[in-house]
DSSP file (Angstrom, degrees, kcal/mol; ACC not computed):
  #  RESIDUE AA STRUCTURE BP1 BP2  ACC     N-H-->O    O-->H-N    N-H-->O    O-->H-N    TCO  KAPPA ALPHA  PHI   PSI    X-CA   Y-CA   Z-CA
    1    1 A X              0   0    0      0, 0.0     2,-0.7     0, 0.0     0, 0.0   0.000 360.0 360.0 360.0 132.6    0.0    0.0    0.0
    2    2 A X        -     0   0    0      1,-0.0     2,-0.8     0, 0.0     0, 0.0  -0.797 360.0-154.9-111.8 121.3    1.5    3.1   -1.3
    3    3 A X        -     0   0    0     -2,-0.7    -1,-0.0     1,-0.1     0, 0.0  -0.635  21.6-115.0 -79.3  94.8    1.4    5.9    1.7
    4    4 A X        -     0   0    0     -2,-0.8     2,-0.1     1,-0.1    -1,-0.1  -0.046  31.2-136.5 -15.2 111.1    1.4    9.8    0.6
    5    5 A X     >  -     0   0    0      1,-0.2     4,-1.3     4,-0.0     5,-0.1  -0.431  18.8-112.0 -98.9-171.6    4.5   11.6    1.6
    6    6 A X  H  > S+     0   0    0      2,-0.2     4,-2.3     1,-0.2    -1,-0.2   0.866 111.7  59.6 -76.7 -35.0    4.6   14.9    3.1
    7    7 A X  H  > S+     0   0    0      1,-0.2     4,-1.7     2,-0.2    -1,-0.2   0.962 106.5  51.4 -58.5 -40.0    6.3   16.7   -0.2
    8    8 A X  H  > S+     0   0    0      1,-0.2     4,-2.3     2,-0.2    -1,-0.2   0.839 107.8  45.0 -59.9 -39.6    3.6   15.6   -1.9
    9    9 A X  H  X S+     0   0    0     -4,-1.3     4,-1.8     2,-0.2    -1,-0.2   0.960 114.7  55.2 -59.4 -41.0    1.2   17.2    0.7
   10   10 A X  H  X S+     0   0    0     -4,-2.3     4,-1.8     1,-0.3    -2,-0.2   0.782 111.9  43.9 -47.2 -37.4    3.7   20.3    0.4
   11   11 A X  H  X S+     0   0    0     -4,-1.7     4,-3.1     1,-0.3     5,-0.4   0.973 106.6  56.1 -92.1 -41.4    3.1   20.2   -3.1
   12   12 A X  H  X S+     0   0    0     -4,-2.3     4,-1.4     1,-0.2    -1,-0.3   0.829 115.1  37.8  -6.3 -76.0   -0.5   19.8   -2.9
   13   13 A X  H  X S+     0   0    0     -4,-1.8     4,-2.0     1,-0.3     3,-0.3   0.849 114.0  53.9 -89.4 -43.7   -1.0   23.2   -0.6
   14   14 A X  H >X S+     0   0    0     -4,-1.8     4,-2.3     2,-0.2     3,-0.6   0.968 112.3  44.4 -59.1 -64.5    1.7   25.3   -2.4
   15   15 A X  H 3X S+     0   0    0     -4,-3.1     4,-1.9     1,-0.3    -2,-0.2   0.823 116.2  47.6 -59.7 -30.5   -0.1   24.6   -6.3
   16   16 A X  H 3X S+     0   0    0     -4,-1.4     4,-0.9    -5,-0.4    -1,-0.3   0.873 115.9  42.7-102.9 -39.5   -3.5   25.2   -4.9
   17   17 A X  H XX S+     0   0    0     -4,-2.0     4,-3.9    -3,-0.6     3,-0.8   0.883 111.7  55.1 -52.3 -36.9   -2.4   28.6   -3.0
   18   18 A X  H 3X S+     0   0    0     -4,-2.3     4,-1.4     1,-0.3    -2,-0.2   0.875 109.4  45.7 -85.8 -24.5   -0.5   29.7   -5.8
   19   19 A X  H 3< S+     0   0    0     -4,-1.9    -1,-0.3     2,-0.2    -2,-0.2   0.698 106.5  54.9 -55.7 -30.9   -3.7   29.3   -8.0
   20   20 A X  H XX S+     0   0    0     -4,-0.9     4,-2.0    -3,-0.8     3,-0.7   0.719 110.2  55.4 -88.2 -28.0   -6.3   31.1   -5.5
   21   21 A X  H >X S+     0   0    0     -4,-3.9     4,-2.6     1,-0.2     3,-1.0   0.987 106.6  49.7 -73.9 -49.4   -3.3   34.3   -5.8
   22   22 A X  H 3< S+     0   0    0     -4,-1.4    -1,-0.2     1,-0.2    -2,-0.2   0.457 109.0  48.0 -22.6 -29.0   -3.7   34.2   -9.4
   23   23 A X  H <> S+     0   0    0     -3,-0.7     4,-2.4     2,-0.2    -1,-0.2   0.778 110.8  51.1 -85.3 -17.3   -7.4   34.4   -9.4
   24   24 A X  H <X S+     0   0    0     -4,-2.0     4,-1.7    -3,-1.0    -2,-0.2   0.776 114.3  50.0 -78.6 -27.5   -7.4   37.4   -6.8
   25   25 A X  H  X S+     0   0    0     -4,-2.6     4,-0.7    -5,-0.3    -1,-0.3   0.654 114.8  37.2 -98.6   5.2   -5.0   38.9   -9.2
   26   26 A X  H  > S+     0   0    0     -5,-0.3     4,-1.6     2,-0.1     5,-0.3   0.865 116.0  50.7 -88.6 -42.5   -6.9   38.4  -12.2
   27   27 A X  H  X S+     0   0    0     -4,-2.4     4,-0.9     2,-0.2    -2,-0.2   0.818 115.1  54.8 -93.6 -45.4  -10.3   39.1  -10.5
   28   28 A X  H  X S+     0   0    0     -4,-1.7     4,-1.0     2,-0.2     3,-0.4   0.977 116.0  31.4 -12.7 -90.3   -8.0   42.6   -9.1
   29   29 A X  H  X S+     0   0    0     -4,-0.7     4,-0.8     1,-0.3     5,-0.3   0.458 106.5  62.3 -82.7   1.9   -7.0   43.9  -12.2
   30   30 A X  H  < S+     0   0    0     -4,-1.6     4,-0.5     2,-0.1    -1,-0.3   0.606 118.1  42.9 -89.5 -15.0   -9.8   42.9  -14.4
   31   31 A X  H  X S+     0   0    0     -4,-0.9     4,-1.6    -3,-0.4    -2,-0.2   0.964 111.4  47.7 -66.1 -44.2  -11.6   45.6  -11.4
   32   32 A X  H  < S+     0   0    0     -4,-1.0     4,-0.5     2,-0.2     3,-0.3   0.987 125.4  28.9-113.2 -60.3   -9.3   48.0  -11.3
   33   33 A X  T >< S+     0   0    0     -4,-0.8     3,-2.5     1,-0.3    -3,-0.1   0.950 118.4  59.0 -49.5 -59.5   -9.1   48.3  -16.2
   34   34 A X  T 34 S+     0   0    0     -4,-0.5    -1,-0.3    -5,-0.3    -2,-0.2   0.741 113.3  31.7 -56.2 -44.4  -12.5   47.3  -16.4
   35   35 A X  T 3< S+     0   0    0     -4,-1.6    -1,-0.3    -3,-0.3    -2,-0.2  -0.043  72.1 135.2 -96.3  40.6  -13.9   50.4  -14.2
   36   36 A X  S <  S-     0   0    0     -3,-2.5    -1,-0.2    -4,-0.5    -2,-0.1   0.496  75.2-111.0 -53.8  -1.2  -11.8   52.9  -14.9
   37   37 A X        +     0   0    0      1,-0.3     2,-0.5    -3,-0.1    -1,-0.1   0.603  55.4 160.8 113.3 -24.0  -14.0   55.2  -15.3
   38   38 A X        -     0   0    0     11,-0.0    -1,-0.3    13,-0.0     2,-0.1  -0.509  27.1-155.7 -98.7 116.9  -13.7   56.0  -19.5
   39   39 A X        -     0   0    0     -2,-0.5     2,-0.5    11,-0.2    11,-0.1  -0.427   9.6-170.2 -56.8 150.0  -17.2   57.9  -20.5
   40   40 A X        -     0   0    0     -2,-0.1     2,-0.3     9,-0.1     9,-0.2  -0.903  11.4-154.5-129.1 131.6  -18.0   57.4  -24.2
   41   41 A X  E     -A   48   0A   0      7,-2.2     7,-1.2    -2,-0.5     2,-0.4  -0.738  21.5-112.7 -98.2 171.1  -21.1   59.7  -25.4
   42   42 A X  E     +A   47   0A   0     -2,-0.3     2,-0.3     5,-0.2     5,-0.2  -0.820  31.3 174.9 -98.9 131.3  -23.4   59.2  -28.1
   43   43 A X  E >   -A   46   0A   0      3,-2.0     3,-1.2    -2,-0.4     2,-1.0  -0.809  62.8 -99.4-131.3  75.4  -22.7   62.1  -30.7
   44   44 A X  T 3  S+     0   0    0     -2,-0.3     3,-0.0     1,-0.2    -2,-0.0  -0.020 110.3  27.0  51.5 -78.5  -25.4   60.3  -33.2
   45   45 A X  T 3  S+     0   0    0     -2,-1.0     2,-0.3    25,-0.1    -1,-0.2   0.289 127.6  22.4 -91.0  18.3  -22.7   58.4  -35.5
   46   46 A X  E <  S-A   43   0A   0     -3,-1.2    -3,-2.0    17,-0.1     2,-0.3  -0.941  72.0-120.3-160.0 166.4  -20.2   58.0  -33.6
   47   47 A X  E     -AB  42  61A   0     14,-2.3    14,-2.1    -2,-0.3     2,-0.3  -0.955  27.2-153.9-128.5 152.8  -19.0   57.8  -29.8
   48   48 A X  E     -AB  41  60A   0     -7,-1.2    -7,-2.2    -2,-0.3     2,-0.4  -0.998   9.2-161.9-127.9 120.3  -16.6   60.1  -28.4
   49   49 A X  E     - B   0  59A   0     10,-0.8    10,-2.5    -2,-0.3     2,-0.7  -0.850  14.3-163.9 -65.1 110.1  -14.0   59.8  -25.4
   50   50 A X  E     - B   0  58A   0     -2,-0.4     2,-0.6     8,-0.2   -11,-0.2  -0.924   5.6-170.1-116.3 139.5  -12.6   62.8  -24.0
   51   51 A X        -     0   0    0      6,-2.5     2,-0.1    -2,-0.7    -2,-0.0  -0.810  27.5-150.8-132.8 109.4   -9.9   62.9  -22.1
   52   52 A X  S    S+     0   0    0     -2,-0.6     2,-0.4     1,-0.0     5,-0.1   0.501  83.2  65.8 -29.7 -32.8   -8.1   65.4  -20.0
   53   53 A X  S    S-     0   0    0      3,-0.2     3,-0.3     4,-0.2    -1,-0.0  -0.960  84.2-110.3-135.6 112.1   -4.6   64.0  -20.3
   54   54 A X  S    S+     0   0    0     -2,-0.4     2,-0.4     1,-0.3    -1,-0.1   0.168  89.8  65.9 -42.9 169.8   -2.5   63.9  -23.9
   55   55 A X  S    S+     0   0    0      0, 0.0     2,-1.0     0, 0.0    -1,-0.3  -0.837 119.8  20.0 -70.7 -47.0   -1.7   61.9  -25.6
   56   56 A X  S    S+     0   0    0     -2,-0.4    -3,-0.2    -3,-0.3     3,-0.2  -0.754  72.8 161.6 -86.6  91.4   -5.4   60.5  -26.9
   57   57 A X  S    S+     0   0    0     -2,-1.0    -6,-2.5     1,-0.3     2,-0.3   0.963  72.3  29.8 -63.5 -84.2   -7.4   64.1  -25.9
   58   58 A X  E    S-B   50   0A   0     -8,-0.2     2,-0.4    -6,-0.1    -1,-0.3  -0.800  75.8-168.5-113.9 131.6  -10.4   63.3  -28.2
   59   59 A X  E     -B   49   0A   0    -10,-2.5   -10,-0.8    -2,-0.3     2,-0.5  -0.940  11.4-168.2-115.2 100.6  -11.2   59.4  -28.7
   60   60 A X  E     -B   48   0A   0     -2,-0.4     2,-0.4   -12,-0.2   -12,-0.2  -0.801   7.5-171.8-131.4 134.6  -13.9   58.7  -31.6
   61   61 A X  E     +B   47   0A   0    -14,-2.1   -14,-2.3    -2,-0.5    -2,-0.0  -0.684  23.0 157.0 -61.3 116.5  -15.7   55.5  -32.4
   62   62 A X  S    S+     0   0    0     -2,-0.4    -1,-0.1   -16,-0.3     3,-0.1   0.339  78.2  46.9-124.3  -1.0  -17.7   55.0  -35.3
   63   63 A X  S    S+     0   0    0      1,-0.1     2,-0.4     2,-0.0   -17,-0.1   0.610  96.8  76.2-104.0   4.6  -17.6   50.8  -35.6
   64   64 A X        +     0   0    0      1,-0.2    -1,-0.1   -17,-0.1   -17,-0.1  -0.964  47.2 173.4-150.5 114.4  -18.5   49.8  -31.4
   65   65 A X    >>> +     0   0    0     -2,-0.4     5,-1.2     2,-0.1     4,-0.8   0.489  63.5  66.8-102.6 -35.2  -21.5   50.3  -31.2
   66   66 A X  T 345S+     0   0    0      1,-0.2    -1,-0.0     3,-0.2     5,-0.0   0.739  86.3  76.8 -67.2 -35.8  -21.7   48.7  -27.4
   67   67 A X  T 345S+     0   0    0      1,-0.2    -1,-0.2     2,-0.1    -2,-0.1   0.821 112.0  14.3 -61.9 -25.4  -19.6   51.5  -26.0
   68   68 A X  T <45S-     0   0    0     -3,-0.7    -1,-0.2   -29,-0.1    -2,-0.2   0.467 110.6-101.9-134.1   6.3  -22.0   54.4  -25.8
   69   69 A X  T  <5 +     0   0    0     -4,-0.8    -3,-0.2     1,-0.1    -2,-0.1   0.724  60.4 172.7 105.2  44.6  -25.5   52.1  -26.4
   70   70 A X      < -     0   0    0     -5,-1.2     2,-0.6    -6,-0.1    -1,-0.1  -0.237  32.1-131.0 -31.2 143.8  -25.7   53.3  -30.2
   71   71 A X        -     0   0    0     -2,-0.0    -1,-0.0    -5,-0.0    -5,-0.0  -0.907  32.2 -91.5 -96.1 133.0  -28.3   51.5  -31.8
   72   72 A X        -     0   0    0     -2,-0.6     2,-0.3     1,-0.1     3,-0.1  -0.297  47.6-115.1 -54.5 137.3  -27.1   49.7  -35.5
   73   73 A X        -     0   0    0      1,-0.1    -1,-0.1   -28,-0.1   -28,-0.0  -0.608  39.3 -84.7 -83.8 146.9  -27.9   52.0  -38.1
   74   74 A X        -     0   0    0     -2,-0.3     2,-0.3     1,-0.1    -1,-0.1  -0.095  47.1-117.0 -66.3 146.4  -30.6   50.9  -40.6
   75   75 A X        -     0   0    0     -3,-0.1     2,-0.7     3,-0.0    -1,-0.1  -0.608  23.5-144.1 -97.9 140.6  -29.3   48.6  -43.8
   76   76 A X        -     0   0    0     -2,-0.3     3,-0.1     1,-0.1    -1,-0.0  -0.886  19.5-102.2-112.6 130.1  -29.6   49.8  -46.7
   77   77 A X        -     0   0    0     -2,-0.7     2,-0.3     1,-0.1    -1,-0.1   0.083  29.7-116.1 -58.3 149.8  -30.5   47.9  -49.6
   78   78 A X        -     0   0    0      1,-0.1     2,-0.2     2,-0.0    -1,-0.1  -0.704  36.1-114.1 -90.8 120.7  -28.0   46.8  -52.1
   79   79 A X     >  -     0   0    0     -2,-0.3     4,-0.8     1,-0.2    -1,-0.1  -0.267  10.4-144.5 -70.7 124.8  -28.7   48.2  -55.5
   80   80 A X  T >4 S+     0   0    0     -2,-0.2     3,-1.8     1,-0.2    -1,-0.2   0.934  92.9  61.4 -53.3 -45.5  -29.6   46.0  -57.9
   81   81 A X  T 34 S+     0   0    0      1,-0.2    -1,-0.2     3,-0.0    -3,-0.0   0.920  97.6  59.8 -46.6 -39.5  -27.7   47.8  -60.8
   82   82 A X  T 34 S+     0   0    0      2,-0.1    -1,-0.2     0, 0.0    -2,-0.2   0.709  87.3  89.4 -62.8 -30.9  -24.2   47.4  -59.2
   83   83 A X  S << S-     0   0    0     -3,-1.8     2,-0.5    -4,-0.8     0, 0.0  -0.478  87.2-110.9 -95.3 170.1  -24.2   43.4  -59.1
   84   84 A X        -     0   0    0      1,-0.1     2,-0.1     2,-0.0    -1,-0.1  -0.715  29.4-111.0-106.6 142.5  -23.1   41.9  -61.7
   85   85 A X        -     0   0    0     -2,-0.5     2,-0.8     1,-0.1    -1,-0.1  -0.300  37.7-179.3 -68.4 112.6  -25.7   39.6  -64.3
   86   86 A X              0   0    0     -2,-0.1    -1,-0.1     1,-0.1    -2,-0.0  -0.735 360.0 360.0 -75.2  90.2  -25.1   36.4  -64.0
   87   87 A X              0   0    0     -2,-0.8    -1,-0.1     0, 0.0    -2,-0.0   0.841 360.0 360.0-135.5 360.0  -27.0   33.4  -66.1
């Protein structure tokens, strides 16, 4: 019968600490980026970040649509002339 030795416990408690600091420091810094704080407004087509401090003063968005709650702009239908006749 093969008996557990104490490095093994050692290693046990070490891997399993050293994993719970790693989530506190992902779960940390995904707090600290995630709510920093960066406004975006809705300027109609676009969203804009202003920012007090050079380099990136004025920020604008016109594909991310999630950042200031834009709504998708309406699709516009493909003109028929343009494609080319196939038959």
């Amino acid at each position: 019968m093969l008996f557990p030795t104490k490095s093994l416990f050692l290693f046990i408690k070490f891997s399993i600490r050293r994993y719970f600091i790693k989530i506190i420091f992902v779960a940390g810094t995904t707090t600290v980026l995630g709510c920093s704080g960066a406004v975006w407004k809705n300027h109609g087509d676009s969203c804009i970040h202003i920012s007090e401090k050079p380099p990136l003063r004025r920020v604008i968005n016109y594909s991310d649509h999630e950042l200031c709650g834009r709504k998708l702009s309406p699709r516009t239908a493909p003109n028929p002339l343009t494609r080319p006749k196939t038959k």
